[in-house]
Backbone and ligand atoms as CSV (ligand in chain L), in Angstrom:
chain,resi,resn,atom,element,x,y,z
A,1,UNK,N,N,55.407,-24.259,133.365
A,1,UNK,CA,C,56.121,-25.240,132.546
A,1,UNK,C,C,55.199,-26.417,132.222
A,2,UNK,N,N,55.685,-27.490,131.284
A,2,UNK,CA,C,54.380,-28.303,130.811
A,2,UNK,C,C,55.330,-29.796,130.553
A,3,UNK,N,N,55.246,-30.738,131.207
A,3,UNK,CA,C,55.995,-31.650,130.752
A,3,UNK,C,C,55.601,-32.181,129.316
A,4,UNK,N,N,56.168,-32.735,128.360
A,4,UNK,CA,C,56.148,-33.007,127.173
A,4,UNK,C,C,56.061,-34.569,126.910
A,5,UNK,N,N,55.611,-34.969,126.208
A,5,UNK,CA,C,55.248,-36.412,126.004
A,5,UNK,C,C,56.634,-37.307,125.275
A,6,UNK,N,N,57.184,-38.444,125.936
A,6,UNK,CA,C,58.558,-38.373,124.761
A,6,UNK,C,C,57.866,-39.788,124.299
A,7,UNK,N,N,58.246,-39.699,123.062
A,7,UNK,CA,C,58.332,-40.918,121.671
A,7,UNK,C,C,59.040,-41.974,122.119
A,8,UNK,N,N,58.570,-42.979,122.053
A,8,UNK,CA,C,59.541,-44.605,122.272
A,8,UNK,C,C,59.882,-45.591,120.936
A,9,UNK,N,N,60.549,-45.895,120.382
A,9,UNK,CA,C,60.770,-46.747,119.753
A,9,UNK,C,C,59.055,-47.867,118.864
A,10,UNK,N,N,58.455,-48.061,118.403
A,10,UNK,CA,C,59.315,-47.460,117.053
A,10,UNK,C,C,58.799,-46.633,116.409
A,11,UNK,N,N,58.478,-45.283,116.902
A,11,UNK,CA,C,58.398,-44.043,116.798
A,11,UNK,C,C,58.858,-43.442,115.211
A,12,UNK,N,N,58.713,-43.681,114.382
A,12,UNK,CA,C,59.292,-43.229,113.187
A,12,UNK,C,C,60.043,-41.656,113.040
A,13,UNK,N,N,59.819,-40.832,113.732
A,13,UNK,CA,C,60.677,-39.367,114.028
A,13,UNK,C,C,62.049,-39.860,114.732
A,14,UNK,N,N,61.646,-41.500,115.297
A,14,UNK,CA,C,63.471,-41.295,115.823
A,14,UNK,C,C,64.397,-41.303,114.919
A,15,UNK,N,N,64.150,-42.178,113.715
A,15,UNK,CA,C,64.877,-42.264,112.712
A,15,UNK,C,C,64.958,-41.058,111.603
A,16,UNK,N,N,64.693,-39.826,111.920
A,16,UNK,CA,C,64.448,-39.224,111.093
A,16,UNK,C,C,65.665,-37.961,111.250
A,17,UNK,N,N,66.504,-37.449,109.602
A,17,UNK,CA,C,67.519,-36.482,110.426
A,17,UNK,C,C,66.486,-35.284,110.520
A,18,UNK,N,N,67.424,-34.039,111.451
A,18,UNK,CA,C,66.158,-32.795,112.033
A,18,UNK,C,C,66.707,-31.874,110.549
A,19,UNK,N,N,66.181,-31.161,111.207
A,19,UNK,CA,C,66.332,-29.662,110.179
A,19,UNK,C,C,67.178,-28.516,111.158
A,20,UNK,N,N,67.776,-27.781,111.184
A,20,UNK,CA,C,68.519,-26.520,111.700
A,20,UNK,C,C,67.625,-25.450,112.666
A,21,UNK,N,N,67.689,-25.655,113.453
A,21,UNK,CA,C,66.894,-24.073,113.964
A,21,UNK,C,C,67.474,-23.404,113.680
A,22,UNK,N,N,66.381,-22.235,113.084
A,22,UNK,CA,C,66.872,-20.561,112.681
A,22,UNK,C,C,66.422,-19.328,113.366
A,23,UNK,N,N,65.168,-20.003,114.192
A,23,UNK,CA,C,64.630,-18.431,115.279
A,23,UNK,C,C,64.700,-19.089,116.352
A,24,UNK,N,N,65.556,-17.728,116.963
A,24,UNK,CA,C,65.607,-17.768,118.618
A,24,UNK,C,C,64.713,-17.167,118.857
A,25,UNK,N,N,63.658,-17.302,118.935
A,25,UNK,CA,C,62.352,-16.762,119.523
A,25,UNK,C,C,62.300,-16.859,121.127
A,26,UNK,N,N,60.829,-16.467,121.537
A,26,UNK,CA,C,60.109,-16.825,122.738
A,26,UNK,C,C,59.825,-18.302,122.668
A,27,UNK,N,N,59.436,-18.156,121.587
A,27,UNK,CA,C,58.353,-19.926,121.887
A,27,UNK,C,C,59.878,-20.984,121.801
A,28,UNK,N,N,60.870,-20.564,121.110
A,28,UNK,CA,C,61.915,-21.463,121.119
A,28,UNK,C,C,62.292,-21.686,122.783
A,29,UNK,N,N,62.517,-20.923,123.651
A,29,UNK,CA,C,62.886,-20.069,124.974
A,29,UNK,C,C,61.768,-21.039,125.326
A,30,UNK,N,N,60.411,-21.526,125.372
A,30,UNK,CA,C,59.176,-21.928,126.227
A,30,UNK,C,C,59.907,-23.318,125.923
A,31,UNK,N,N,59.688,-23.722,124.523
A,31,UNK,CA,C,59.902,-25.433,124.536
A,31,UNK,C,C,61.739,-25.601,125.053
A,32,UNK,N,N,62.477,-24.690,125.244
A,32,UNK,CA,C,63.635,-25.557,125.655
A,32,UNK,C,C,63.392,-26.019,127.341
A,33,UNK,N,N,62.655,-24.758,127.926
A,33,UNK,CA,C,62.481,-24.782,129.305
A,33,UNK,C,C,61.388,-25.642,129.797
A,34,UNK,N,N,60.320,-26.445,128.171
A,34,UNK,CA,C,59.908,-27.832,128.912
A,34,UNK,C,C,60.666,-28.574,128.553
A,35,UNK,N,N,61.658,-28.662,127.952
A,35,UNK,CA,C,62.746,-29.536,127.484
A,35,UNK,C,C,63.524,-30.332,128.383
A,36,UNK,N,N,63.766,-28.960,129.386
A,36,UNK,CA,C,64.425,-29.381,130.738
A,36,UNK,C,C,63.814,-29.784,131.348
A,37,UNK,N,N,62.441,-29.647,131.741
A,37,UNK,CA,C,61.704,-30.150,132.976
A,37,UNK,C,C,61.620,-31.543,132.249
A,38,UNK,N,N,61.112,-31.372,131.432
A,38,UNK,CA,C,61.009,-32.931,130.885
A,38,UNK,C,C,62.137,-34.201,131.227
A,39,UNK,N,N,63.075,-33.776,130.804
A,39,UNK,CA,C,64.177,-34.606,130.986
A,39,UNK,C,C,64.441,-34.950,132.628
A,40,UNK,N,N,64.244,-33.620,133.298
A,40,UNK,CA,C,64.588,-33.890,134.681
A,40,UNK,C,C,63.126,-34.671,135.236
A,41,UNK,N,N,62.157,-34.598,135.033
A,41,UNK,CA,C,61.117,-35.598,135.796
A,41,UNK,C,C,61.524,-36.960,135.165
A,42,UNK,N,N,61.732,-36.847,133.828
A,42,UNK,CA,C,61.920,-38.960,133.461
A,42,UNK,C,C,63.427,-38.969,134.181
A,43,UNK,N,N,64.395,-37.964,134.810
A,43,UNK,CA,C,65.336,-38.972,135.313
A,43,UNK,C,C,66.591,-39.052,134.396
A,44,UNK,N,N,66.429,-38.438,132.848
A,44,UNK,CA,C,67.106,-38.421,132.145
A,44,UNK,C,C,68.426,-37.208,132.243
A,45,UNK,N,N,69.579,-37.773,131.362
A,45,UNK,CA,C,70.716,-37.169,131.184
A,45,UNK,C,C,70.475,-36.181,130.131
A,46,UNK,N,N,69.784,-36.200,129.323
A,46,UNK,CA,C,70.086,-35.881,127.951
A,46,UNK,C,C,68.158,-35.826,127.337
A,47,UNK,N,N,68.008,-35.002,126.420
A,47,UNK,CA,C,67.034,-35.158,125.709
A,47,UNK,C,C,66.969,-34.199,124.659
A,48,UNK,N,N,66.531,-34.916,123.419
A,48,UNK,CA,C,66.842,-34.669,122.076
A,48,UNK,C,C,65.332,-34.410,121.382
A,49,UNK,N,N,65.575,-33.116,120.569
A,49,UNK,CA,C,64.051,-32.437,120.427
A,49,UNK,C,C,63.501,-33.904,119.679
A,50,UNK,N,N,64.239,-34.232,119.110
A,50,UNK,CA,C,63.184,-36.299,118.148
A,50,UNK,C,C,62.374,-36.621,119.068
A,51,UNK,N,N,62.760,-36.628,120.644
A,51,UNK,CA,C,62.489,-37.398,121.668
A,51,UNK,C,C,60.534,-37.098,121.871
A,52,UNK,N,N,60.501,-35.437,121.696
A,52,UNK,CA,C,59.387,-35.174,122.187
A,52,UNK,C,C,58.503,-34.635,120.268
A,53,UNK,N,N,58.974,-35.545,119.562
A,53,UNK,CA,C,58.386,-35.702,118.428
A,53,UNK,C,C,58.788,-33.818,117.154
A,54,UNK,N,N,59.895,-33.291,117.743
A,54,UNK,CA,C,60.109,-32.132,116.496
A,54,UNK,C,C,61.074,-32.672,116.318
A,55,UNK,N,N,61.140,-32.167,114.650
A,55,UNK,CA,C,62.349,-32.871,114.091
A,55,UNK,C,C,63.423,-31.489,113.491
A,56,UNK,N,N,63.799,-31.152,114.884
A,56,UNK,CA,C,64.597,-29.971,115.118
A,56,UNK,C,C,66.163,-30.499,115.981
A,57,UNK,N,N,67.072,-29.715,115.513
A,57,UNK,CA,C,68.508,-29.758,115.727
A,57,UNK,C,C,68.771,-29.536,117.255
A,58,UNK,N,N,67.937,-29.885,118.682
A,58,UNK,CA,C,68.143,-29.307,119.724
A,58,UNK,C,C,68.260,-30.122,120.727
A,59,UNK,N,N,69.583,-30.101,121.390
A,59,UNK,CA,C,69.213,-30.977,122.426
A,59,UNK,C,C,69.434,-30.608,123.938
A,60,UNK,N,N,68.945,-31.100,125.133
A,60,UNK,CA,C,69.007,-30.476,126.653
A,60,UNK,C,C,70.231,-31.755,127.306
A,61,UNK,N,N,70.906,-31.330,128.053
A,61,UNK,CA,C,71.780,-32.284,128.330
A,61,UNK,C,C,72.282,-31.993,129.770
A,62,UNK,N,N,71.917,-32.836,131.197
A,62,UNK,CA,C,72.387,-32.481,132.328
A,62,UNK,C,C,73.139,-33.659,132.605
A,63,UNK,N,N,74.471,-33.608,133.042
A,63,UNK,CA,C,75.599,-34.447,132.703
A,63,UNK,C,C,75.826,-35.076,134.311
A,64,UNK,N,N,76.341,-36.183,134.873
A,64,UNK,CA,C,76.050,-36.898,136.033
A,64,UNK,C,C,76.880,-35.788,136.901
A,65,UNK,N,N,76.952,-35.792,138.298
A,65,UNK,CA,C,77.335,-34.626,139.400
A,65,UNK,C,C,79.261,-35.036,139.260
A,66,UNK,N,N,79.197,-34.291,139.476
A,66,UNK,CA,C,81.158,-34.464,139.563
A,66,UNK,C,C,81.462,-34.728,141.227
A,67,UNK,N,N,82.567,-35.558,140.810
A,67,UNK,CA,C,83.122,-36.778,142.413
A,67,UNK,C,C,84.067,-36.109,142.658
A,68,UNK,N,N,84.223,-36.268,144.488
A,68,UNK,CA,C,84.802,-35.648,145.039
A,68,UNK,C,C,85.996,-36.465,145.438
A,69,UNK,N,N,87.236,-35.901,146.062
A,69,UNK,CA,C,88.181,-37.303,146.613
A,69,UNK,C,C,87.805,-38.474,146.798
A,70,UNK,N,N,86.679,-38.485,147.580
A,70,UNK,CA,C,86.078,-39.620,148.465
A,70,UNK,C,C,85.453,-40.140,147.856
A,71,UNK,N,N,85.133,-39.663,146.310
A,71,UNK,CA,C,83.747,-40.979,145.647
A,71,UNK,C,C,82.526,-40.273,145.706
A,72,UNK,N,N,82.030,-39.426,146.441
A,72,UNK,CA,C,80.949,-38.809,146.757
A,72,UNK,C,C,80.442,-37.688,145.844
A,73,UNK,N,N,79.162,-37.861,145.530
A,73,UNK,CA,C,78.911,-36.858,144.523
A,73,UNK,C,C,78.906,-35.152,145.195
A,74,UNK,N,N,79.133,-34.285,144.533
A,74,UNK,CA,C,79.505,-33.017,144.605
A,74,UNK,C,C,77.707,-32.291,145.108
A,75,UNK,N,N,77.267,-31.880,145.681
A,75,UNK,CA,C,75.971,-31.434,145.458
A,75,UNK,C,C,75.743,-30.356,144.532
A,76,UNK,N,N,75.007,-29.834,143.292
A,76,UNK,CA,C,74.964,-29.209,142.786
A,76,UNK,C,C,75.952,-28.545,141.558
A,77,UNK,N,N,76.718,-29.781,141.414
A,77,UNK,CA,C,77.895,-30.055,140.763
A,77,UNK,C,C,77.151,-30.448,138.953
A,78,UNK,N,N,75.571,-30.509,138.902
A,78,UNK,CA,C,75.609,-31.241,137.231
A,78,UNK,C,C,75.372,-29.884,136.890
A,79,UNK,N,N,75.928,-30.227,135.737
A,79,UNK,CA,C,76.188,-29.124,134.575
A,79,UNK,C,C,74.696,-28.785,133.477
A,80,UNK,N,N,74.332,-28.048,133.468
A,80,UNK,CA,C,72.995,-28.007,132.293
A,80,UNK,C,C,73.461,-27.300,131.031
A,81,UNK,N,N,73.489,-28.243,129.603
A,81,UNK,CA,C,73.994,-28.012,128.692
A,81,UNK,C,C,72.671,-27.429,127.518
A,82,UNK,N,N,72.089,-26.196,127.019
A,82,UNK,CA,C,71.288,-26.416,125.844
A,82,UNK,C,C,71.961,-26.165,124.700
A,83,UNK,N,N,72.030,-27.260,123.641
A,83,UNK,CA,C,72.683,-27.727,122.632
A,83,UNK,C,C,72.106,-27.343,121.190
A,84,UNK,N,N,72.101,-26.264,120.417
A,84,UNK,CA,C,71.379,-26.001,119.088
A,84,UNK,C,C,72.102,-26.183,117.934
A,85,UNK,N,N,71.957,-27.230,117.035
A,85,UNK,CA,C,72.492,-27.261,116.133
A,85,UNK,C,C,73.993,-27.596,115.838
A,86,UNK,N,N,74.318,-28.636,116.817
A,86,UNK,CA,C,75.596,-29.252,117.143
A,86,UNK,C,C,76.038,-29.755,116.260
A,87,UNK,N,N,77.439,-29.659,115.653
A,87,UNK,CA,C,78.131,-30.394,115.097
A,87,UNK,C,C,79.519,-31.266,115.574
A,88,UNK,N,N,79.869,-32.345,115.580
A,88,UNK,CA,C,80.840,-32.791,116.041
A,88,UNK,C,C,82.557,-32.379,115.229
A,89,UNK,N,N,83.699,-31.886,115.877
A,89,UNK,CA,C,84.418,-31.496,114.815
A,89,UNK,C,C,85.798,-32.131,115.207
A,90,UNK,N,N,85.857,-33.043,115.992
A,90,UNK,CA,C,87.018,-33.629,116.146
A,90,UNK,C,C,86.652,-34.581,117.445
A,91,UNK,N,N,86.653,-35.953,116.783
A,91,UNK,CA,C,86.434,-37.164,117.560
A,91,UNK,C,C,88.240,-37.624,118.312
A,92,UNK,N,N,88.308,-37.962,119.694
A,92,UNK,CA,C,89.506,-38.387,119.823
A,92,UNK,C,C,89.592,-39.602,119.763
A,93,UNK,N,N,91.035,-40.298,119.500
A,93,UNK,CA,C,91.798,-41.713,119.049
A,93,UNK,C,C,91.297,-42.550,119.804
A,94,UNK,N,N,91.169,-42.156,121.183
A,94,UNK,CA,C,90.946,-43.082,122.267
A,94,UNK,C,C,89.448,-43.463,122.162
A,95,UNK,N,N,89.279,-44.287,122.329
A,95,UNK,CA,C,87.574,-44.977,122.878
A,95,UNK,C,C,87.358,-45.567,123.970
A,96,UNK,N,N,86.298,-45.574,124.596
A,96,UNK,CA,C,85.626,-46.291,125.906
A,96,UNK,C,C,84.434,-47.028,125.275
A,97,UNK,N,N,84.471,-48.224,126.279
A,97,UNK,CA,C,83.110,-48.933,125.917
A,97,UNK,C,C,82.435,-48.335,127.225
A,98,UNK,N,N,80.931,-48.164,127.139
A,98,UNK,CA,C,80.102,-47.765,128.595
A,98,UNK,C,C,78.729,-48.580,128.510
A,99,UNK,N,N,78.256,-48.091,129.117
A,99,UNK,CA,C,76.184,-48.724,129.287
A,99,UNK,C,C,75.497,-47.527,129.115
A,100,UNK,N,N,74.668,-47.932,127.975
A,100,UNK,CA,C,74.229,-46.902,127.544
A,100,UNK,C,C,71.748,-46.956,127.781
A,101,UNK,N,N,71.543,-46.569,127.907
A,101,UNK,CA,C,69.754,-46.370,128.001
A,101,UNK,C,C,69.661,-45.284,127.027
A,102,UNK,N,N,68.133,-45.311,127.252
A,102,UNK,CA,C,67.668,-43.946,126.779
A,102,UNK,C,C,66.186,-43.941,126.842
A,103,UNK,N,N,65.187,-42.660,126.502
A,103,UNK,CA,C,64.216,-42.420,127.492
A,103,UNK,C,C,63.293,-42.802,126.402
A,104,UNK,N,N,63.532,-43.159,124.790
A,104,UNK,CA,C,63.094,-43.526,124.031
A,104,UNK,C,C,62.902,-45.001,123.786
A,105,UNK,N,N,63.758,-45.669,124.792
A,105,UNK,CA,C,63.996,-47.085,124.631
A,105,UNK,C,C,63.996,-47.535,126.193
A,106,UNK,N,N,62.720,-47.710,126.743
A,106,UNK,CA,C,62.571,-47.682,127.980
A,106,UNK,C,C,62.681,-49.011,128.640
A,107,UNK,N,N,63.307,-49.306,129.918
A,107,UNK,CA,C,63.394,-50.879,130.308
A,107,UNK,C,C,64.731,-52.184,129.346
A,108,UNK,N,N,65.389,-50.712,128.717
A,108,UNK,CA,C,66.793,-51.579,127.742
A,108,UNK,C,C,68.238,-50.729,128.647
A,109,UNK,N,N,69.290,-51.443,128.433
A,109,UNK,CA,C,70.248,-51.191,128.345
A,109,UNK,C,C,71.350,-52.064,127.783
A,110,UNK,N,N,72.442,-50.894,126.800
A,110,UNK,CA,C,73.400,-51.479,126.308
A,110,UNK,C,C,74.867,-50.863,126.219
A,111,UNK,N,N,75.942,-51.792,125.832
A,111,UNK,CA,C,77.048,-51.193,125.848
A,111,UNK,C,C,77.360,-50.467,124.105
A,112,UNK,N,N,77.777,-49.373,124.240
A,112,UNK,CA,C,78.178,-49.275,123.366
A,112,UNK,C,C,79.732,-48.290,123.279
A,113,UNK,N,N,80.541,-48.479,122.306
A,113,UNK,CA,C,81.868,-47.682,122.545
A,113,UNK,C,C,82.139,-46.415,121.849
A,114,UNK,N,N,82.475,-45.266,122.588
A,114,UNK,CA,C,82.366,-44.076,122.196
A,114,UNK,C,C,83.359,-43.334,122.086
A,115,UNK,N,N,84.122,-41.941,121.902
A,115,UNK,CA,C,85.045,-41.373,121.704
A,115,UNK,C,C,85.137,-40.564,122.972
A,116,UNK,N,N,86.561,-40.807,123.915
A,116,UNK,CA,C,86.516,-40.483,124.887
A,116,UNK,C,C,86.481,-38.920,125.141
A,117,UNK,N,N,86.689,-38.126,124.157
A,117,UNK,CA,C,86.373,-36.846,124.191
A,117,UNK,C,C,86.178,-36.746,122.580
A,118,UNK,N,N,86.114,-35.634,122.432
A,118,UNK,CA,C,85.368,-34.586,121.228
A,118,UNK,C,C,85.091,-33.199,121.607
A,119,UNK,N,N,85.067,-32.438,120.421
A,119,UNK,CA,C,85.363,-30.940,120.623
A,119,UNK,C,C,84.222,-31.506,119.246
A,120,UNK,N,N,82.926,-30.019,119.711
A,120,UNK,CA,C,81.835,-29.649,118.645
A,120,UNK,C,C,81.627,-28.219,118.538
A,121,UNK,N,N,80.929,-28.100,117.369
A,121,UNK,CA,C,80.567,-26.514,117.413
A,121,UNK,C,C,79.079,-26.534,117.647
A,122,UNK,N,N,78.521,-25.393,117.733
A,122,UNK,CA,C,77.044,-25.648,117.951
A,122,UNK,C,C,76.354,-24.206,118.226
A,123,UNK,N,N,75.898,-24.004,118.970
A,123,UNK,CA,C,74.744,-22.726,118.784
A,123,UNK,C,C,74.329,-23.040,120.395
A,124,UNK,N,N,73.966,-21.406,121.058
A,124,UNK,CA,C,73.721,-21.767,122.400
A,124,UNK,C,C,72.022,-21.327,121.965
A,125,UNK,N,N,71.449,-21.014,123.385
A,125,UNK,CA,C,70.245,-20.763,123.296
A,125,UNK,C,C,69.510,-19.429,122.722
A,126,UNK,N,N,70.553,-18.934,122.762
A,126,UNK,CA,C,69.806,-17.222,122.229
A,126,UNK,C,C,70.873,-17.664,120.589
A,127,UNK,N,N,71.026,-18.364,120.032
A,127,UNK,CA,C,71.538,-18.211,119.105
A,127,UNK,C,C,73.101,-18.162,118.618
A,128,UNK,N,N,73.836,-18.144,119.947
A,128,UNK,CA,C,75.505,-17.646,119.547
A,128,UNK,C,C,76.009,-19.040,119.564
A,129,UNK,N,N,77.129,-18.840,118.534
A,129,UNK,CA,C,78.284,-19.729,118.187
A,129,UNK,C,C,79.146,-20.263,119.367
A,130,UNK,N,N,78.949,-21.168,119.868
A,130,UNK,CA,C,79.856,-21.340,120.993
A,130,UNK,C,C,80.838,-22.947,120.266
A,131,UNK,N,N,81.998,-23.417,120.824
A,131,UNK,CA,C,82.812,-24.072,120.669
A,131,UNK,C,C,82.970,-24.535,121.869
A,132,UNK,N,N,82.821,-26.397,121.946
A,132,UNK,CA,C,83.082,-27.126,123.536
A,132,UNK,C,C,84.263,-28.133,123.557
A,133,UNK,N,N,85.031,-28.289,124.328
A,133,UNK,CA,C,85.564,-29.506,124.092
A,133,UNK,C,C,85.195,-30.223,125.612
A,134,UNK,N,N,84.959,-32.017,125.240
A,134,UNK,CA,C,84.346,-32.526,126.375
A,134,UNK,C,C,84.752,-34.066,126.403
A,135,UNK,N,N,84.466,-34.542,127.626
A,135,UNK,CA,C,85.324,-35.586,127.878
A,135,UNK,C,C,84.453,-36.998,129.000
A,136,UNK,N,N,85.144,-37.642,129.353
A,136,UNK,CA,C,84.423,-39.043,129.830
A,136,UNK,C,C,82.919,-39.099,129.658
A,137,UNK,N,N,82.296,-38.767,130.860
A,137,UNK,CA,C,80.892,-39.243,130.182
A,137,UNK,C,C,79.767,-38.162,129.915
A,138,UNK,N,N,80.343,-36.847,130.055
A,138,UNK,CA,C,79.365,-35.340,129.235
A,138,UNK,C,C,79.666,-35.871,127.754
A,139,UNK,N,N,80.985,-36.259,127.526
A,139,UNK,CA,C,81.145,-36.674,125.938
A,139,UNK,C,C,80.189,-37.350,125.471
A,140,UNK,N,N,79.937,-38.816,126.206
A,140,UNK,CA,C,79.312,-39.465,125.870
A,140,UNK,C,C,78.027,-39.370,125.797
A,141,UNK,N,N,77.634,-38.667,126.509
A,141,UNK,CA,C,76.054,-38.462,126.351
A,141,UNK,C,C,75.555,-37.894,125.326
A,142,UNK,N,N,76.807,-36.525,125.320
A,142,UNK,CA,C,76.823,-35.411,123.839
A,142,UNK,C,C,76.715,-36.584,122.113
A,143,UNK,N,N,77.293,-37.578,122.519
A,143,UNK,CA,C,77.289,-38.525,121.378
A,143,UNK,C,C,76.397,-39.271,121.056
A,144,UNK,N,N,75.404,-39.722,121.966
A,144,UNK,CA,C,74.456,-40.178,122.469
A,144,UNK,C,C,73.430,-39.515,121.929
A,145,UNK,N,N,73.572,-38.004,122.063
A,145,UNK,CA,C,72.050,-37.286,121.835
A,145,UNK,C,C,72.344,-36.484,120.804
A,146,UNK,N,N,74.017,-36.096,120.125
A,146,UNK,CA,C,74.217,-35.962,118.971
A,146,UNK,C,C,73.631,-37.325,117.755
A,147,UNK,N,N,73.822,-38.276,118.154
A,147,UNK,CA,C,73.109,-39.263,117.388
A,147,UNK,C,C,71.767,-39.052,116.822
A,148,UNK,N,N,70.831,-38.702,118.128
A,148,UNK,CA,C,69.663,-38.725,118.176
A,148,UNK,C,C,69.198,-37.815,116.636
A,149,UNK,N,N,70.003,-36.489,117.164
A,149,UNK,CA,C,69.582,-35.331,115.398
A,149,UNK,C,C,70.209,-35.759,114.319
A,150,UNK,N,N,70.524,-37.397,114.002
A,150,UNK,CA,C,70.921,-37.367,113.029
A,150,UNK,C,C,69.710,-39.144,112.669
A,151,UNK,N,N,68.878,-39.276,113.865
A,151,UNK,CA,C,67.827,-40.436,113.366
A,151,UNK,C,C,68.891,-41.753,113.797
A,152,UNK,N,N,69.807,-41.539,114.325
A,152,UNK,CA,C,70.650,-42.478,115.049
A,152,UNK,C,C,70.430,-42.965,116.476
A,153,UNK,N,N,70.061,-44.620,117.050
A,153,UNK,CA,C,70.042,-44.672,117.966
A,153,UNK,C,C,71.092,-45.451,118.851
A,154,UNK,N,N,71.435,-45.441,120.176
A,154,UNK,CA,C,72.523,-46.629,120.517
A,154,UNK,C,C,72.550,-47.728,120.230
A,155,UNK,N,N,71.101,-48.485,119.759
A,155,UNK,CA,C,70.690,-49.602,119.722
A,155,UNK,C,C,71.774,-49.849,118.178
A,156,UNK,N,N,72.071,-48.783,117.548
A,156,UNK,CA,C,72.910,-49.460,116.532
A,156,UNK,C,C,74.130,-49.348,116.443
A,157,UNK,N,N,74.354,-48.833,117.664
A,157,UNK,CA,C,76.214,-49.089,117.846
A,157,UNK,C,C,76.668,-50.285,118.904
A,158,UNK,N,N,75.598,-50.889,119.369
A,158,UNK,CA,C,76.223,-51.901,120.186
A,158,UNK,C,C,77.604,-52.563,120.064
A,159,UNK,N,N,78.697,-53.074,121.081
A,159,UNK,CA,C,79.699,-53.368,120.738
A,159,UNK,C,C,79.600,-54.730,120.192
A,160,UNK,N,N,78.095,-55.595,120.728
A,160,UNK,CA,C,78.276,-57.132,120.263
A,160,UNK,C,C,76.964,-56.981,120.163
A,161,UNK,N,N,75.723,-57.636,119.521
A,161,UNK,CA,C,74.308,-57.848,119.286
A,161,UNK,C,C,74.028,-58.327,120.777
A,162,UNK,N,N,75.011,-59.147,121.362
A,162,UNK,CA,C,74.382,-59.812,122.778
A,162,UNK,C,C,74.518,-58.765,123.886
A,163,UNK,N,N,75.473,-57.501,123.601
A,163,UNK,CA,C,75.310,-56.607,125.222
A,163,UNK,C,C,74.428,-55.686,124.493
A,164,UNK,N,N,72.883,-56.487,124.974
A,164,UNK,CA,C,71.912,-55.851,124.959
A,164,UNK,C,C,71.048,-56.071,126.014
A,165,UNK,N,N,70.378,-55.647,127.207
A,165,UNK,CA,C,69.697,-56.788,128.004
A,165,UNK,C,C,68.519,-55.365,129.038
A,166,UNK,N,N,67.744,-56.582,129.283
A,166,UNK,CA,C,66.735,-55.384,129.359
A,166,UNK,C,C,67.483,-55.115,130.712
A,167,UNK,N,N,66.313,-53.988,131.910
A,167,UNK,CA,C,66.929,-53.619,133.207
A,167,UNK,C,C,67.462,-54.752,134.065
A,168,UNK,N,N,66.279,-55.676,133.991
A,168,UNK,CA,C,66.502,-56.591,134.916
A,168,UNK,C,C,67.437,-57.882,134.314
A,169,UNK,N,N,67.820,-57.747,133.682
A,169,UNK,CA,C,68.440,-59.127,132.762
A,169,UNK,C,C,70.168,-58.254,133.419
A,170,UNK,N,N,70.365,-57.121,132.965
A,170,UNK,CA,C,71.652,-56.220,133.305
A,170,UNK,C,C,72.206,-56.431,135.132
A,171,UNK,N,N,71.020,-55.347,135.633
A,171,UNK,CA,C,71.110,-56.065,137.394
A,171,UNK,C,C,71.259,-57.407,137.524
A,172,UNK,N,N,70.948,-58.394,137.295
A,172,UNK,CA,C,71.537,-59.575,137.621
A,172,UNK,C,C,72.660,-59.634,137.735
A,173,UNK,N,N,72.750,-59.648,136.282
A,173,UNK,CA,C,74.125,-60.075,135.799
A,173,UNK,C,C,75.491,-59.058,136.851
A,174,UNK,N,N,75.121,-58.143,137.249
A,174,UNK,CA,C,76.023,-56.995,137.827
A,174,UNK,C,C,76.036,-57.921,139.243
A,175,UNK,N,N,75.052,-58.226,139.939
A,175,UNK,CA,C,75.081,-58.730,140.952
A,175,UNK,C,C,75.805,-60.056,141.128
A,176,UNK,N,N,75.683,-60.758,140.005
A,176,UNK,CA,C,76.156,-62.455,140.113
A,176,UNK,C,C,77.722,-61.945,140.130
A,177,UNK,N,N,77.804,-60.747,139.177
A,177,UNK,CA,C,79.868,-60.510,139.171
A,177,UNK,C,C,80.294,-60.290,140.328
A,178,UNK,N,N,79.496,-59.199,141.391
A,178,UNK,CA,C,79.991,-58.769,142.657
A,178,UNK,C,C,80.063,-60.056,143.288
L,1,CO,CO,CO,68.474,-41.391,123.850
C-alpha cells in the first residue's frame, strides 16, 4: 500500500466539480485501498478522491465507533464506507448544527448545520448500484465529503463567519465552558 499525499487549501482541485468513474478496474481497486490507508494514518473520517488531487467522483468514509449503554466505544464497531459516484436523493426536514475539520484544512475547526439524515444513491466498489439511508453523524460526514465532489468545502457552510476557530482557539473555549 502507498500512502498518498492530500491537498490543503488553497489547492485549486478542491474547488473543482469531479467527473464520474466508469472503470472498475485493478488500478481503481489499488488507489481506493491507498485511499483507505491514507485516511486512516491522517486520523481522518472521510476522504474524498479532490483530497489526494483526482478529480474523480470517489470517496472512503470510516464513520466514528458506535456507543454502548455506558458511553463506551464499541471495539471494532466503525463502519468502512467506499462511496463511487454518490448522489444525494432525499435530504431530511430536521437539521443539526455539529464541528466540523477536515484533512484539507488542517489546524481549523467549524460549526456547520447539516441534514440529520439523507438517503443517496451511489455505486459500490466493483461498480454496483447500491441505495443508503443514513443518519447522525455517518450522515454528516457523507455530506461533508459529498461536498467535497462537488468543489464544496465546510468552510462555506458555516452557521456564523465567527464559529470558525483554529484547534487551539476551539479547546479553550470548550474548556473555559466546562
Ligand atoms: Co474534508
Amino acid at each position: 500500500m502507498t500512502l498518498l499525499d492530500i491537498v490543503t487549501l488553497p489547492a485549486a482541485i478542491l474547488r473543482k466539480k469531479t467527473r464520474p468513474v466508469t472503470t472498475f478496474d485493478d488500478e481503481l481497486q489499488t488507489l481506493i485501498d491507498n485511499m483507505i490507508e491514507t485516511m486512516r494514518d491522517a486520523n481522518g473520517v472521510g476522504l474524498a478522491a479532490p483530497q489526494i488531487n483526482l478529480p474523480i467522483s470517489l470517496t472512503v468514509i470510516e464513520g466514528l465507533p458506535k456507543i454502548d449503554e455506558d458511553g463506551n466505544d464499541i471495539p471494532d464497531s466503525r463502519q468502512l464506507f467506499v462511496v463511487v459516484n454518490p448522489k444525494i436523493v432525499w435530504h431530511s426536514p430536521e437539521t443539526i448544527d455539529g464541528i466540523e475539520g477536515c484533512l484539507s484544512i488542517p489546524g481549523y475547526l467549524g460549526e456547520v448545520e447539516r441534514s440529520e439524515a439523507i438517503r443517496i444513491r451511489a455505486q459500490n466498489r466493483q461498480g454496483k448500484k447500491v441505495k443508503m439511508r443514513l443518519t447522525g453523524w455517518t450522515a454528516r460526514i457523507f455530506q461533508h465529503e459529498i461536498d467535497h465532489l462537488n468543489g464544496v468545502l465546510y468552510i462555506d457552510k458555516l452557521t456564523a463567519p465567527e464559529n470558525f476557530w483554529t484547534d487551539e482557539e476551539f479547546h479553550k473555549m470548550r474548556e473555559e465552558e466546562e
